[in-house]
C-alpha positions in Angstrom: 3.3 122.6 47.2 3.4 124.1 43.6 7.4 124.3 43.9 7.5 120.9 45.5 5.4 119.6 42.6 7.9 121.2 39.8 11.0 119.7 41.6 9.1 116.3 41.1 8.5 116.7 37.8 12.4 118.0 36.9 13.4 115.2 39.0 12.1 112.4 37.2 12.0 113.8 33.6 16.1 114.2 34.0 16.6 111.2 35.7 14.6 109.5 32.8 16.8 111.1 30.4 19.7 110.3 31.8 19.0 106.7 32.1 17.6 106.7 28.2 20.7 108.5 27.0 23.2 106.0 28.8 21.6 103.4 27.8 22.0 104.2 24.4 25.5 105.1 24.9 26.0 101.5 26.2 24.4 99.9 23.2 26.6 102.0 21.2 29.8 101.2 22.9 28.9 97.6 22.8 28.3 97.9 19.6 31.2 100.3 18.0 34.1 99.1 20.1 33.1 95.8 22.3 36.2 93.9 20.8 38.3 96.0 23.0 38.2 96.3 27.1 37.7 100.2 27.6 34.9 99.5 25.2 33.2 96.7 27.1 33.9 98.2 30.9 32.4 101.8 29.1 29.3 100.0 28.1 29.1 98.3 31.1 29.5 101.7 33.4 27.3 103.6 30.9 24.5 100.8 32.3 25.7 101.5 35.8 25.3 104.8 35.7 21.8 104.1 33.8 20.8 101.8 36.6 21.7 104.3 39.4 19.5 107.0 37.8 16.3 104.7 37.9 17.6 103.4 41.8 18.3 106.3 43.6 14.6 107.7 42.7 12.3 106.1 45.3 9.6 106.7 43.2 10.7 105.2 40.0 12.6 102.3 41.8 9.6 101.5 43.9 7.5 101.0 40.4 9.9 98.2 39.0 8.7 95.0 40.7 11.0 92.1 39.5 13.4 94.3 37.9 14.6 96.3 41.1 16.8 93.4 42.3 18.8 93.9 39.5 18.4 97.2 39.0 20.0 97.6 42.4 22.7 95.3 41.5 24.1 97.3 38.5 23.6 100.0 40.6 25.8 99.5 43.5 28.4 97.2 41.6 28.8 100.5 38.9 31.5 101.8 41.9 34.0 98.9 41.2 33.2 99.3 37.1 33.9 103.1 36.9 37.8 102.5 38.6 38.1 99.6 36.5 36.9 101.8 33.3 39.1 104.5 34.7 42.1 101.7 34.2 41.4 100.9 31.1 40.9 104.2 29.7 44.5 105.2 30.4 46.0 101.5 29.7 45.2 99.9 26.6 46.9 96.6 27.9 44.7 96.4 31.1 42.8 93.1 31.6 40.1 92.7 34.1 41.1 89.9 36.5 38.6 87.0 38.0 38.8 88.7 41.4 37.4 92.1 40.1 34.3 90.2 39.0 34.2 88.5 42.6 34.5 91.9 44.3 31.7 92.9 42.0 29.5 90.3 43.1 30.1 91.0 46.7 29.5 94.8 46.4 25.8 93.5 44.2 25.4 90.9 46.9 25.4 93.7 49.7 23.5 95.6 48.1 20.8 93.3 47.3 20.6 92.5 50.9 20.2 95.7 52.4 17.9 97.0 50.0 15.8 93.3 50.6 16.7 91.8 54.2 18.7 94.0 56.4 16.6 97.3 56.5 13.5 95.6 55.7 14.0 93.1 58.7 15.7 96.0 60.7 19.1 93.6 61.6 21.6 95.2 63.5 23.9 94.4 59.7 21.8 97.3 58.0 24.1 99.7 59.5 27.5 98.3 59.1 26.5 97.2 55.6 24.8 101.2 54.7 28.7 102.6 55.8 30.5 99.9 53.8 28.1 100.8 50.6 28.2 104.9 51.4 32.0 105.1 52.0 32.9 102.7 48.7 32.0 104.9 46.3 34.6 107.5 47.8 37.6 104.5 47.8 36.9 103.7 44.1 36.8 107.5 43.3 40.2 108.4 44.7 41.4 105.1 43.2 40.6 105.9 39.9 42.3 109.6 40.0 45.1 107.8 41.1 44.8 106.1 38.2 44.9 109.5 36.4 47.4 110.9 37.8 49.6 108.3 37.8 49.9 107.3 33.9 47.7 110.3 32.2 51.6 111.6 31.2 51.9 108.2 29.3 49.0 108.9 27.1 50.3 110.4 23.7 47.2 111.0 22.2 46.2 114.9 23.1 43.1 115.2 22.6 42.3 111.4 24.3 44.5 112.7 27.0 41.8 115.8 27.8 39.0 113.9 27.2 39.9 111.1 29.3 40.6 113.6 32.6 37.0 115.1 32.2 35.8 112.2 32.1 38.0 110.7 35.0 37.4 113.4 36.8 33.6 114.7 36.0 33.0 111.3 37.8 35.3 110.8 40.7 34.0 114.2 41.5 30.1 113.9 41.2 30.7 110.4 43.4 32.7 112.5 45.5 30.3 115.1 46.1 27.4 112.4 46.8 29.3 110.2 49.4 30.2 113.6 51.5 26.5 114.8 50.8 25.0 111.5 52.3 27.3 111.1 54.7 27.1 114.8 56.4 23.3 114.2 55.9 22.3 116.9 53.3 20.5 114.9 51.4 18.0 114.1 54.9 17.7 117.7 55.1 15.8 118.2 52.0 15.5 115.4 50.2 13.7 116.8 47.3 16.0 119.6 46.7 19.1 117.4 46.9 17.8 114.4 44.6 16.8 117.2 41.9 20.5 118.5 42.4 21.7 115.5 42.3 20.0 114.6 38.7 20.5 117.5 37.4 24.2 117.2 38.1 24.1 113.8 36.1 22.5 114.8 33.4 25.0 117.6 32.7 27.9 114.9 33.4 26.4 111.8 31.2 26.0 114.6 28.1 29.6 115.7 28.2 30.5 112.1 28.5 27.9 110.7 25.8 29.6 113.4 23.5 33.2 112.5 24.7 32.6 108.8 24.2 30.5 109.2 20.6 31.6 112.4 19.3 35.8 111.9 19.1 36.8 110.4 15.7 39.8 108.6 14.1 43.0 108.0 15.1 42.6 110.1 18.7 39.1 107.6 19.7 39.4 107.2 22.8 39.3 103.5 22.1 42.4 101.5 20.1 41.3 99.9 16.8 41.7 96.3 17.6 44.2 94.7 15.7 45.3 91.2 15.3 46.9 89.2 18.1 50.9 89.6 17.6 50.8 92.1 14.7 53.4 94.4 13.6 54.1 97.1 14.9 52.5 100.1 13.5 55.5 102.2 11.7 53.6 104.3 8.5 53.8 108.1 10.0 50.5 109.9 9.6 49.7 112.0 6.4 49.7 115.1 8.6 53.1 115.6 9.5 55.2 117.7 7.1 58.5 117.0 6.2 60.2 118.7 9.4 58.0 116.8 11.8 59.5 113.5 9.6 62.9 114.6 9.9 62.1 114.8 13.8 60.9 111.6 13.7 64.3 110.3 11.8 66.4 111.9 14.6 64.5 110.5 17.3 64.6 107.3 15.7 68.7 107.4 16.2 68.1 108.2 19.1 66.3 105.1 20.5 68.5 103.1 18.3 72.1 104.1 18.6 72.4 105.7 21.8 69.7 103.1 23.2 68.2 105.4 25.4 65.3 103.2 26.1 67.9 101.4 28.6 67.7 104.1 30.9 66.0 103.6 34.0 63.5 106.2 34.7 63.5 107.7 31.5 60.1 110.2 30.9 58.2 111.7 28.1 60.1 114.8 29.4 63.5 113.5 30.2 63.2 112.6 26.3 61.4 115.9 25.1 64.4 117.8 27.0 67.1 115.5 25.3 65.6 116.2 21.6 65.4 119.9 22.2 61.5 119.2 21.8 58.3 120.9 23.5 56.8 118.0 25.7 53.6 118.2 23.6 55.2 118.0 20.1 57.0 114.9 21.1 54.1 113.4 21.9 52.4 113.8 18.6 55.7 112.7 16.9 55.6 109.4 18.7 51.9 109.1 18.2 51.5 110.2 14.6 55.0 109.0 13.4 55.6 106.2 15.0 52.4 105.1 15.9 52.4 104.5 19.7 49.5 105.4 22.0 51.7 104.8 25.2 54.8 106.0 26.4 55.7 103.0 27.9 54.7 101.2 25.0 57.0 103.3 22.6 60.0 102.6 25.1 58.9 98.4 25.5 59.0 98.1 21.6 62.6 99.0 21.4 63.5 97.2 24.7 61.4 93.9 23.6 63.3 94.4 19.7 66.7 94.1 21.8 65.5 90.9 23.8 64.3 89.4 21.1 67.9 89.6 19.4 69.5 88.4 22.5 67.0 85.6 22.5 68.2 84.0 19.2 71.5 84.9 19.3 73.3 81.1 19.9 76.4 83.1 22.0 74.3 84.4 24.7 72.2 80.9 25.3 73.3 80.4 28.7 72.6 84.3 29.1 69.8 84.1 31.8 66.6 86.1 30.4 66.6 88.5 33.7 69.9 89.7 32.3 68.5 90.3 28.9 65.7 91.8 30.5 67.1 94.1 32.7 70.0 95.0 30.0 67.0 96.0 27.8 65.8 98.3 30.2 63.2 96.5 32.0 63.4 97.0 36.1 62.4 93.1 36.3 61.3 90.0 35.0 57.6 90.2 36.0 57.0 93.4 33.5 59.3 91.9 31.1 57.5 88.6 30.7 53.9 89.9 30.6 55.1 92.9 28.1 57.1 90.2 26.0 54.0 87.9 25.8 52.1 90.3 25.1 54.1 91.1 21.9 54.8 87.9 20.5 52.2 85.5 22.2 55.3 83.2 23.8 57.2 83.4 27.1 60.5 84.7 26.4 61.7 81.2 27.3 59.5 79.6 25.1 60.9 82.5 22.3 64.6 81.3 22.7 64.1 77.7 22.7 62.3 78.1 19.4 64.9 80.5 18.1 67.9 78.7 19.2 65.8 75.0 17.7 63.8 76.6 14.6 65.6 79.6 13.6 64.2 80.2 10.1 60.7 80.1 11.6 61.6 82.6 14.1 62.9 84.9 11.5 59.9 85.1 9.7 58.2 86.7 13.1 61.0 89.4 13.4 60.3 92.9 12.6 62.8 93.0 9.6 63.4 97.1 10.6 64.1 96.7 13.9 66.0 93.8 14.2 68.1 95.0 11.7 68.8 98.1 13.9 69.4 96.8 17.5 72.8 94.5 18.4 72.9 92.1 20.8 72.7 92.6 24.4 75.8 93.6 26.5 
């Protein structure tokens, strides 16, 4: 009884913590960087995870009255939030769409019907319902390390890089874990013993990641600064690199520019590193600090989108069609082109030529002076 007691106790003093400590994280992340997406979808699975502490205590849960519908909702929506905060943690482009909200709805909407119709009217949907909810958390996990496997090479901030996996990771796994506990039955077995495990296990996760979220400063945050819609570039290398990495960062420069080695299809942060003589890792801090890219793929798009954009306005290639500027650039087809190319200058890339070729002295004035300078027009 005595032990049974003390496992109470532990249980609901960490699962109180937890919950208070994420849901000042949220407020935080709301707060500090709620202009960006990874920012909002943070706050929003810091809450998540905050609701889920309270929810999966009987106890606690059974004491909220009104506020265990949604509660509940928060909690069993948070699934769909952490692969979605996954995706933007490793994209900084990534959007939410209107169907990730529906999905959430319909995940909340299950939920709140199990928890309130189906088991308490014992309908033969409780079980279906129970599977769908205990095997979704595994789905979203192994989507979301996907997710990291699939573009963590692209990230060229270091430190983000290693933060980001824990993160990534810390979670898929502790979901991981929870799903095979609940679905082999462990948790039945001894309930007590497994829920105290189980919070104690979360507590340990949500202070790395309250620390990982709060504690990484400057340029390597794990969030972008927001900047203004459409705005340069960033080209001003960082005060901390010395005048070899600067020559490095000249070199590689020539690189993109004259041999236009952004055009090659396929090209990786180690196809690159090999073909500058460069350690993987230090070419990634040259591209971050010196050129001022966070993504790969974003430091290859700005030259390929500086090219199309000089093929655009150039009168002799009007009746050029834009998938063979776009492809010439280095893009493998229009879709990726046109959302990247929006993306830079806030106008279809028709739009962008009919504009140029009509009103060329208000074009020029949006050109990056630098780089169009440096790239000729499109074969």
């Amino acid at each position: 009884m005595a032990d049974a007691a003390l496992l109470t106790q532990a249980n609901l003093l960490l699962r109180g913590g937890v919950a208070l400590l994420l849901l000042v994280v949220a407020i935080l992340l709301a707060r500090d960087h709620g202009r960006v997406v990874a920012g909002k979808l943070g706050a929003a699975f810091a809450l998540g995870v905050s609701a889920y502490a309270i929810c999966s205590c009987a106890s606690i849960h059974a004491g909220l009255g009104l506020w265990a519908a949604p509660v509940l909702a928060l909690s069993v929506g948070n699934n769909l939030v952490f692969w979605l905060f996954a995706r933007s943690l490793f994209d900084d482009t990534f959007t939410p769409r209107p169907w990730h909200g529906a999905l959430w709805l319909a995940f909340a909407a299950l939920g709140l019907a199990l928890g309130f119709v189906f088991e308490p009217g014992h309908s033969p949907l409780a079980r279906p319902v129970e599977i769908i909810l205990t095997l979704s958390p595994l789905v979203f996990a192994v989507l979301a390390a996907i997710q990291t496997v699939a573009s963590w090479r692209a990230d060229l901030v270091e430190r983000r890089r290693r933060l980001r996996l824990f993160i990534v990771a810390a979670c898929a796994g502790y979901i991981t874990l929870n799903t095979l506990a609940n679905i082999l039955g462990a948790a039945a077995a001894a309930p007590l013993l497994a829920n105290t495990v189980q919070a104690f296990s979360l507590a340990v996760i949500a202070g790395t990641v309250a620390w990982s979220l709060l504690g990484v400063a400057g340029g390597e945050a794990l969030f972008p600064i927001p900047a203004p819609n459409h705005a340069p570039r960033p080209q001003a290398p960082d005060a901390s690199l010395d005048g070899a990495d600067l020559a490095l960062v000249a070199a590689l420069e020539r690189t993109m520019t004259f041999d236009r080695l952004y055009r090659q299809e396929g090209l990786t942060i180690g196809g690159l590193a090999q073909r500058q003589g460069l350690p993987e890792y230090r070419l990634r801090r040259l591209i971050n600090r010196g050129l001022g890219h966070r993504n790969f793929n974003a430091f290859l798009n700005a030259y390929r989108i500086d090219e199309a954009k000089a093929a655009l306005a150039d009168s002799s290639q009007a009746r050029v069609p834009v998938l063979t500027i776009a492809l010439d650039a280095g893009f493998s087809s229009l879709g990726p082109f046109n959302r990247a190319f929006k993306a830079e200058t806030g106008q279809t890339p028709t739009a962008y030529r009919h504009r140029a070729l009509v009103h060329p002295a208000a074009t020029a004035e949006t050109f990056n002076p630098a780089s169009a300078s440096r790239i000729s027009n499109s074969a």
